[in-house]
N, C-alpha and C positions, 0 to 999 in steps of 0.2 A: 648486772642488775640494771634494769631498764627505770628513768625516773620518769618518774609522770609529765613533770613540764616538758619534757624534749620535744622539739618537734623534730618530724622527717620532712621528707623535701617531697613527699606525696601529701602532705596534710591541706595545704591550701587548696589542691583536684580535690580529696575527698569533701574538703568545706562545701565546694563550690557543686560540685552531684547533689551532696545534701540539700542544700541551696537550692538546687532545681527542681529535684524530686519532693520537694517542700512543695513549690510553685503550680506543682501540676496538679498537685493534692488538693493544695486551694481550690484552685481553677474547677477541676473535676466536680467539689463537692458543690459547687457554684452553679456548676452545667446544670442546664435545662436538657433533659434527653438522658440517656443512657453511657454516650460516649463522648468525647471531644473530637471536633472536626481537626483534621489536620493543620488546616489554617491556623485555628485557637492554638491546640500546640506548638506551632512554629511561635504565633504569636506568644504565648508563655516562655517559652524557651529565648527571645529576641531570634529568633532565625529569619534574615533577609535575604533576598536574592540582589545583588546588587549587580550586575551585569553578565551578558551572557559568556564572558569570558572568566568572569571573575565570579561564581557563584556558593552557595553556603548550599548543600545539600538538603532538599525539604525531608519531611516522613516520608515523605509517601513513598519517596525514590526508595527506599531501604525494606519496605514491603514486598512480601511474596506475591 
């Protein structure tokens, strides 16, 4: 029998998705236009690029 208070050791990832997919929702319903520019998303998301060695993958890299 599984208790309710338990946690698993994925529950803080799932908070934190939530947490994001929160953020975007905001942001979206905010947007002026139809879509959010990738920038905005990176920006929602905190996604930085911080050097060209050391970098955080934008949207846009992950698009067809």
């Amino acid at each position: 029998m599984v208790t309710l208070g338990t946690r698993t050791v994925s529950d803080h990832v799932a908070l934190a998705e939530i947490d994001l997919c929160g953020e975007l929702m905001i942001a979206a319903s905010a947007a002026i236009g139809e879509r959010l520019s990738a920038d905005r998303i990176d920006e929602v998301l905190n996604v930085r690029v911080i050097t060209e060695r050391n970098t955080v993958p934008r949207q846009t890299d992950h698009r067809g």
